[in-house]
Structure formats: structure tokens, C-alpha cells
C-alpha positions as CSV (number, residue, x, y, z in Angstrom):
1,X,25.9,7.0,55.5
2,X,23.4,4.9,53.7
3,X,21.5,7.1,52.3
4,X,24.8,9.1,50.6
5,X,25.8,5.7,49.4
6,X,21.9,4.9,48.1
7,X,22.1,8.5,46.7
8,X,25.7,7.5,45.2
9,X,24.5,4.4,43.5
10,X,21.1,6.2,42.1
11,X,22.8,8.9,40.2
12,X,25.7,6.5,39.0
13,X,22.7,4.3,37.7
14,X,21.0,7.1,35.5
15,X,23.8,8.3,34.5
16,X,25.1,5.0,32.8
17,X,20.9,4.4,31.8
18,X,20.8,7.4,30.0
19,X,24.5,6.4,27.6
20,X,23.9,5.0,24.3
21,X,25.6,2.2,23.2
22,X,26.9,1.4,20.2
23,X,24.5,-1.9,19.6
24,X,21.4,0.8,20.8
25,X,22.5,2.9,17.9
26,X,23.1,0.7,15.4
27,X,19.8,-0.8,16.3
28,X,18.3,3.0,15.8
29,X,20.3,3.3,12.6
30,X,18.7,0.1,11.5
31,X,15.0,1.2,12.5
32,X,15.5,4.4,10.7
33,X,16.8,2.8,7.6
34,X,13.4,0.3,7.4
35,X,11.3,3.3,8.5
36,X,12.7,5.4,5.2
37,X,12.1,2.7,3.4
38,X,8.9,1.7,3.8
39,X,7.8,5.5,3.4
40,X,9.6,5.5,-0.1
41,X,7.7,1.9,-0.9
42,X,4.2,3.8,0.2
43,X,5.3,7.2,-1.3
44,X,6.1,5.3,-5.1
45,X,2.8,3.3,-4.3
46,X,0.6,6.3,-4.1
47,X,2.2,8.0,-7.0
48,X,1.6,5.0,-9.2
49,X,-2.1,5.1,-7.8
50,X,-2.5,8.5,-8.8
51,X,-1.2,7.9,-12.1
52,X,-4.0,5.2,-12.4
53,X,-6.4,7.5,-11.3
54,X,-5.7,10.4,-13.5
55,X,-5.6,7.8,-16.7
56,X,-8.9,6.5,-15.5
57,X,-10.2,10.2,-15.6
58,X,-9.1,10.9,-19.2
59,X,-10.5,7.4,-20.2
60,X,-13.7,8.5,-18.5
61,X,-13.6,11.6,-19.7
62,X,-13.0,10.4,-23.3
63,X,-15.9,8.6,-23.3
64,X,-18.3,10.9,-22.2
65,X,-17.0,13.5,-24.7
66,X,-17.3,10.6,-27.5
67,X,-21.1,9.6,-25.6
68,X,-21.9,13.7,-26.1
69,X,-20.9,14.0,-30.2
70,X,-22.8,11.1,-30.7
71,X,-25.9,12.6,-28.6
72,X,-28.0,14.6,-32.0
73,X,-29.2,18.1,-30.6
């Protein structure tokens, strides 16, 4: 009898461990939310690095095209 009623009280646990609440999933909600978030801060952050990059580049670029007509061949 004890070990149907340890068996019993085992399954009824995991059964109610494995519900989610609705705290648990507003709390997942929440995580999700900051988690998007950030990746949209770090995505716009990259672009704007890349912009800098690329206008860097052209500076570069312009001045070693400038450096070059100057150079008499």
C-alpha cells in the first residue's frame, strides 16, 4: 500500500511541476521581451559601426587616390 500511495504522490508531483503558471509565463514573456531588445540595441550598434567603417574606407581611400595624383611619374 505504500508504495501505490508513494507512486500516487510521485506522479501527482510531476504532473503539477511540469504546469506553467501564469507568473512563470509572464516572467518568460518578460525575458523574451529584454532578450529582443537587447539584440535590436547590438544589431543597430553594429550597423552604425559599419557605417563608420565604410566612411573611414572612402576617407582612406580618398586620400590615397589624392597621395597618388600628386605622386609625378
Amino acid at each position: 500500500m505504500k508504495k501505490v500511495l508513494f507512486l500516487a504522490v510521485a506522479a501527482m508531483s510531476l504532473s503539477l511541476a511540469s504546469c506553467d503558471s501564469k507568473k512563470e509565463d509572464a516572467a518568460e514573456a518578460q525575458g523574451t521581451a529584454v532578450k529582443d531588445a537587447g539584440e535590436a540595441k547590438a544589431d543597430a550598434l553594429e550597423n552604425k559601426a559599419d557605417a563608420v567603417r565604410d566612411s573611414a574606407d572612402k576617407k582612406g581611400e580618398a586620400i590615397g587616390d589624392a597621395a597618388d595624383a600628386k605622386d609625378p611619374k
